[in-house]
N, C-alpha and C positions, 0 to 999 in steps of 0.2 A: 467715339472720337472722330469716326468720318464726317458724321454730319455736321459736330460743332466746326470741322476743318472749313466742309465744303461751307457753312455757313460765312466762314468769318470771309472768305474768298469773293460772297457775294454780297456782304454785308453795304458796299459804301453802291449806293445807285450808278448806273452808268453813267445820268448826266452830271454828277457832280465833280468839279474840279475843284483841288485845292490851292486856289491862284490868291487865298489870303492867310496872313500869320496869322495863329492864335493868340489872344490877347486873353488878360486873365479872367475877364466877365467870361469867356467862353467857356472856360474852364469852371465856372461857377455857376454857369447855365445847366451845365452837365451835372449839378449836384442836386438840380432841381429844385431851387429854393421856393418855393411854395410848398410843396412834400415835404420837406425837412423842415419848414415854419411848424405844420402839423405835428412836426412829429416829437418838435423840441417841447409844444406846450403840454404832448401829452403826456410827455417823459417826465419834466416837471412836477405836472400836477401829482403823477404820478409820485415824487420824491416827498413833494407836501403831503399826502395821504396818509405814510407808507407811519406805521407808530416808530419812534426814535429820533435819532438829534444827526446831523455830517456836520463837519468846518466845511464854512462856506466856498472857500477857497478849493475843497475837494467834489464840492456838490458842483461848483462853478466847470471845475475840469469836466465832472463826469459828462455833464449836460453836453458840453465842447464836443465832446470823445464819442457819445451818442449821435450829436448834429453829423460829424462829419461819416459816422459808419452808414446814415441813411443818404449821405447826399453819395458814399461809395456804393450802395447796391442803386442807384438812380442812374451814377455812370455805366455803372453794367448795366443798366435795362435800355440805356441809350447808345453804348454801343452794338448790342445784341439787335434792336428793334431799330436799326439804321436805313435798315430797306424799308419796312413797311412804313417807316417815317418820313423818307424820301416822299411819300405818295399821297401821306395826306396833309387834307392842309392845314390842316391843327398844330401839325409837327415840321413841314416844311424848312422850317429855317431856324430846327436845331442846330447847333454847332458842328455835329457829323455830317449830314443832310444837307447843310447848307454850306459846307465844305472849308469852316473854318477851325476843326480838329478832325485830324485821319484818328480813323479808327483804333490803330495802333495805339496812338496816345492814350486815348479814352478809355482802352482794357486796362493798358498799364498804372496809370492815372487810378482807372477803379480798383484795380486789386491790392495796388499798394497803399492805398485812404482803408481798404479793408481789412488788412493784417494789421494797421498801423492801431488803429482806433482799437480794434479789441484788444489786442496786446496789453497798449496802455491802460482802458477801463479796466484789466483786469487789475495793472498795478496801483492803480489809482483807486480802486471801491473792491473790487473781489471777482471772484472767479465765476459765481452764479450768475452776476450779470454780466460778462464778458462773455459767456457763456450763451445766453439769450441775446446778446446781440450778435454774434457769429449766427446765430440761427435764423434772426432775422436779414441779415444779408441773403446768405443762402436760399431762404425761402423767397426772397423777392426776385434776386437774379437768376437764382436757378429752377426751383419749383413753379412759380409764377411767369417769369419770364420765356425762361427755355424750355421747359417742359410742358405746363398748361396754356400760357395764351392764345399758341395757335393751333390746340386741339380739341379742346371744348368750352361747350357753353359756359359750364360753372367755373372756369378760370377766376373769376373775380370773387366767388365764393370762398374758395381753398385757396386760392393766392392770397385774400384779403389778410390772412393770418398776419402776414408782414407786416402791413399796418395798422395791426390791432397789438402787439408786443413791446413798443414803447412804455405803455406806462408801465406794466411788468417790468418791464429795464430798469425805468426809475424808482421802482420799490425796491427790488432786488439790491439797488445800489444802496440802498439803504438796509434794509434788513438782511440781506444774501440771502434769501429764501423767497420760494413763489408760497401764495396762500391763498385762499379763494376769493379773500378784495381785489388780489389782483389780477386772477381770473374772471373773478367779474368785469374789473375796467377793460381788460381783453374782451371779453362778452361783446361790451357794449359797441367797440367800433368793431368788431369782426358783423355783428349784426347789423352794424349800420350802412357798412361797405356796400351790399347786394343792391339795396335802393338809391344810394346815394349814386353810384358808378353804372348801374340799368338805368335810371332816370337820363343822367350822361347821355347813353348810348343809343337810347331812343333820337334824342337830338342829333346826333352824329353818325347815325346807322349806318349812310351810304357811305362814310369816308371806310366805317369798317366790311363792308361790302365788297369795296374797292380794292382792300388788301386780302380778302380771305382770313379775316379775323374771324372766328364763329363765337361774337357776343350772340347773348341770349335772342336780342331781337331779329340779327341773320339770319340765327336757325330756327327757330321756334315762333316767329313775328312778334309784333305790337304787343298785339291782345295778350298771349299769353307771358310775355315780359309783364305786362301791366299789371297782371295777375302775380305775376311772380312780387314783384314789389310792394304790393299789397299784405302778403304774407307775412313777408320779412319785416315790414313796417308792426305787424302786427305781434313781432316777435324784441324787436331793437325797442321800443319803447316802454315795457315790463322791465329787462332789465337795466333801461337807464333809471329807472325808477328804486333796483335792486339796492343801492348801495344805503339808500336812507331809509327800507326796511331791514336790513342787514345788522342796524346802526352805525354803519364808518361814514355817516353821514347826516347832517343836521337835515331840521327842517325849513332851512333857506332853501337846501338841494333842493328838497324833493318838491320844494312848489315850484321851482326853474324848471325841472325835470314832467313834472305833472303838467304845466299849461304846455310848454314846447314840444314837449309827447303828445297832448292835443291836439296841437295843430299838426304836428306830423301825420298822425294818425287822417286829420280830413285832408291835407293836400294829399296824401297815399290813396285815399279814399276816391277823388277826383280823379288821380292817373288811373286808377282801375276802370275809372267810368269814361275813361275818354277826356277829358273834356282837356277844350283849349287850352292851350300852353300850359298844361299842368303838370307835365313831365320836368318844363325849364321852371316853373315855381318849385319842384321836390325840390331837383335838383342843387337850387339857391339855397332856398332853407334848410336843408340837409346838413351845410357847412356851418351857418347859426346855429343848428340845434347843439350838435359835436362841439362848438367851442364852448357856447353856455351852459352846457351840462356841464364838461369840465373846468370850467372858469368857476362856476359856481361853487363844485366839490373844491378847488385850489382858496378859492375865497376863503367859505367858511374855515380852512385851517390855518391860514392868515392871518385874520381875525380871534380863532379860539388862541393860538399861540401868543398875538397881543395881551389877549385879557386873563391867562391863565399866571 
């Protein structure tokens, strides 16, 4: 308890004053809406996958009820990471940082988006997946945030979990049961995290340098980041491929899945070797590959549901 205390004591930068009102874009800064675009399609697709039928009306809530419980572990990871946001420039002119929500707000703000949302998913779909999203909050702001980012390298390893339990959510909300499809679609972004967010870091190393973050490339360098990504590249592309030897998956998937695992696989191949800007090319395609492999699996059950 001390340290979350002294933490929050030192959370907002010295130089920051808060000589502007909060408006509600700041407040919706703070939910991270690119992180929670991620995280609604994976939820989604996740709901299309899942075998069974929702009213739409309740799939509409869930999806709602899911958006807003990631954009609440987004506020906690924004106010928790207020200092080290202060300092880089990536983050500079967050709405904490940049001194248009005090801190205060932003816990509050997050913890109440957080009790709110699970609550509801539970009364709106079930307890299973109310249940897995209460975990994914927790894993993001506290496991991830408070606990791993500023102690080791593998933070983005075992934090990533966070943003691999969406589509889990969205099966669950449908079937109230986890099963190994949706462990697989977990699989797949938990394995894609390490390369997508080391490829990141390589680009931005000195900003994390600057904070005493220890990403992989602070503590271990370049080379062996590069190497590391290489791996993991070698491990995210087999199971993106998993769901259409599985069969919960047609063969539209697995040829979206097989060419963009290709190229994965040689841009990974290039950051192992060096070579120019090949860290900021994963990087790019990293977020292509993630959407089109699930856009693909959402498709074909679009599709099969049309024609059946």
């Amino acid at each position: 308890m001390t340290d979350t205390t002294t933490h929050m004591e030192q959370t907002v930068h010295p130089s920051v004053h808060y000589g502007q009102s909060a408006e509600a874009g700041d407040f919706i800064a703070l939910l991270k809406p690119r992180v929670m675009s991620l995280v609604v399609f994976t939820a989604f697709v996740g709901m299309l996958a899942a075998p069974g039928t929702m009213h739409p009306v309740l799939a509409l809530a869930a999806i709602t009820l899911i958006a807003i419980g990631a954009g609440a572990s987004g506020a906690l990871n924004m106010w928790y990471d207020a200092d080290i946001d202060a300092e880089m420039a990536r983050t500079a002119n967050r709405p904490i940082p940049g001194g248009r929500v005090t801190a205060g707000d932003a816990l509050g703000f997050g913890l109440t988006l957080s009790v709110a949302s699970v609550v509801l998913l539970g009364l709106v779909a079930n307890v299973t997946s109310a249940a897995l999203l209460a975990l994914t909050i927790f894993f993001y702001a506290v496991v991830y945030t408070m606990w791993l980012k500023r102690r080791t390298p593998q933070n983005i390893v075992i934090g990533g979990a966070a943003g691999a339990f969406p589509p889990m959510i969205g099966w669950a909300v449908v079937t109230d049961s986890v099963t190994i499809e949706s462990i697989v679609l977990f699989g797949i972004i938990f394995l894609w995290t390490p390369p997508h967010f080391w490829a990141l870091s390589l680009m931005i190393q000195k900003d994390y340098e600057k904070v005493s973050v220890p990403m992989l490339p602070v503590v271990a360098g370049a080379r062996e980041t590069r190497k590391q990504i290489w791996l993991y590249s070698l491990l995210v592309v087999p199971c993106g491929l998993a769901p259409y030897f599985m069969g919960f998956a047609g063969p539209f998937y697995g040829a979206v899945s097989g060419i963009l695992g290709a190229v994965f696989l040689v841009l990974a191949f290039y950051v192992w070797r060096g070579e120019e800007k090949a860290d900021r090319k994963l990087f790019l395609f990293s977020i292509l590959y993630l959407f089109a492999v699930f856009a693909a699996l959402g498709l074909e059950r679009i599709i099969s549901g049309f024609l059946a």
